[in-house]
C-alpha positions, 0 to 999 in steps of 0.5 A: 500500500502506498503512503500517504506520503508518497501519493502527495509527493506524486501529486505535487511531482505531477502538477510540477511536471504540468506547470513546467511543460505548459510553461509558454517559452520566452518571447524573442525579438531577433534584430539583425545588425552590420556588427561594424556599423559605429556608434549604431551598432559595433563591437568594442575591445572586449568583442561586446555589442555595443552602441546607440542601436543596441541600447534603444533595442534593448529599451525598448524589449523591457518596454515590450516585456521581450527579450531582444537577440541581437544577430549579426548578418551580412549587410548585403543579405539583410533583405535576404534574411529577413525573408528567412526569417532568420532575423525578425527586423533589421535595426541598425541605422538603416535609411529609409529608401523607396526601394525599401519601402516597397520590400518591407513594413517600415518603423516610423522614423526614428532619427535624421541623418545626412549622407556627408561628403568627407576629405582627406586633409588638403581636399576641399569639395565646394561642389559635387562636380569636384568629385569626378577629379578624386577617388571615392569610396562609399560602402557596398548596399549602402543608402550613401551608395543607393542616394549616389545612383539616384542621379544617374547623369551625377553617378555617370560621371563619378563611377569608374572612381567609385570604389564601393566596400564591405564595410566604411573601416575598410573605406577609412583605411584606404583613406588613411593610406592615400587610396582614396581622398574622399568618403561618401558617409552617413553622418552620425558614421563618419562623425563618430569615427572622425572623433576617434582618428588621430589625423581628422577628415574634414566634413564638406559644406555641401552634402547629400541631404537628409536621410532618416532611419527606420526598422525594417519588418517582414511586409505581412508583419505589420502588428509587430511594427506597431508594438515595437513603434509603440514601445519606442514612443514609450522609451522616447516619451519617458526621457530614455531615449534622450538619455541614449542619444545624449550618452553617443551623440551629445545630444538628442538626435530622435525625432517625436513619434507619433 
């Protein structure tokens, strides 16, 4: 005969055993990033995540209540991926293009930024017309490179001395070496590494003009960008998102979401 005991032990083993097969698994937001795209999201000298990207992800997963996975692709796939469903947004200083407007459901935008035009010391870019007398350099897949053969007369005459690269390091370090007198950048890209190099480029007064960021979801995922605009608003509403931009930029560089 069993115990007393042992049937109140099967008992609790039984409900402990139903509580934890019908515990719901924790929900995930995996965002997919250029792991080398400073201050929006980079690595640091420990190998960690790092930058403005990450922290406002990661704000607003708290918000949500949703645990984000940051996961590193490569830049020229995101669509790609995205489609896989191997990542469920892409977060990381992507522009706003009409190209990708048709490809994806876009965020609100969430931060303005300009597509600059920088220069070796000695080089100065007046006009855009200067830039056929130079070699240039931009990154592959980038909204820079997207903004340059928008203007098909402009991207004819500067092409054969456009030399397009995986990643900006790469475009610096060709400039650093005298490959290359001028890169077409992001703004808050070519700003934060100008702050960080020893011999400075110079930012000219003429440029390509704004270029705002967004998120970018799977068309048919809809819902899940309004949670995650809601969630935003949320952090920007509260003063945490200023916090964020003041800790990279030095300032608050987010827009007010509706």
């Amino acid at each position: 005969m069993r115990s007393k005991f042992g049937v109140l032990l099967a008992a609790v083993l039984c409900v402990t055993m139903i509580a934890g097969c019908s515990k719901k698994p924790e929900e995930k937001l995996i965002v997919g990033l250029d792991d080398t795209f400073a201050p929006m999201g980079f690595r640091d000298e420990g190998n960690n995540l790092v930058g403005f990207d990450i922290d406002l992800a990661t704000a607003v997963g708290e918000q949500m209540g949703v645990a984000i996975e940051f996961q590193p692709i490569d830049w020229d796939s995101k669509e790609m991926e995205l489609e896989a469903k191997n990542i469920d947004c892409i977060w990381n200083g992507m522009s706003r293009t009409p190209k990708r407007e048709e490809e994806m459901t876009l965020s609100q935008n969430y931060l303005n930024n300009r597509i600059i035009i920088m220069t070796v010391p000695g080089v100065e870019i007046t006009s855009k017309d200067q830039l056929a007398d130079y070699q240039i350099g931009t990154q592959a897949k980038s909204s820079a490179l997207e903004v340059i053969q928008e203007d098909e007369v402009f991207y004819d005459g500067i092409k054969n001395n456009l030399s397009e690269y995986p990643t900006y390091d790469e475009c610096i370090l060709d400039m650093q070496a005298g490959r290359v007198q001028i890169m077409i950048v992001d703004e808050v890209l070519g700003e934060y590494k100008n702050n960080n190099l020893d011999s400075k480029f110079t930012v000219s007064a003429v440029d390509f003009g704004e270029d705002f960021y967004t998120i970018g979801f799977r068309k048919q995922d809809t819902e899940l960008c309004k949670r995650v605009e809601d969630a935003l608003k949320a952090v920007c509403d509260s003063g945490k998102g200023a916090e964020i931009s003041e800790k990279w930029f030095g300032t608050n560089l987010l827009l007010e979401m509706e």
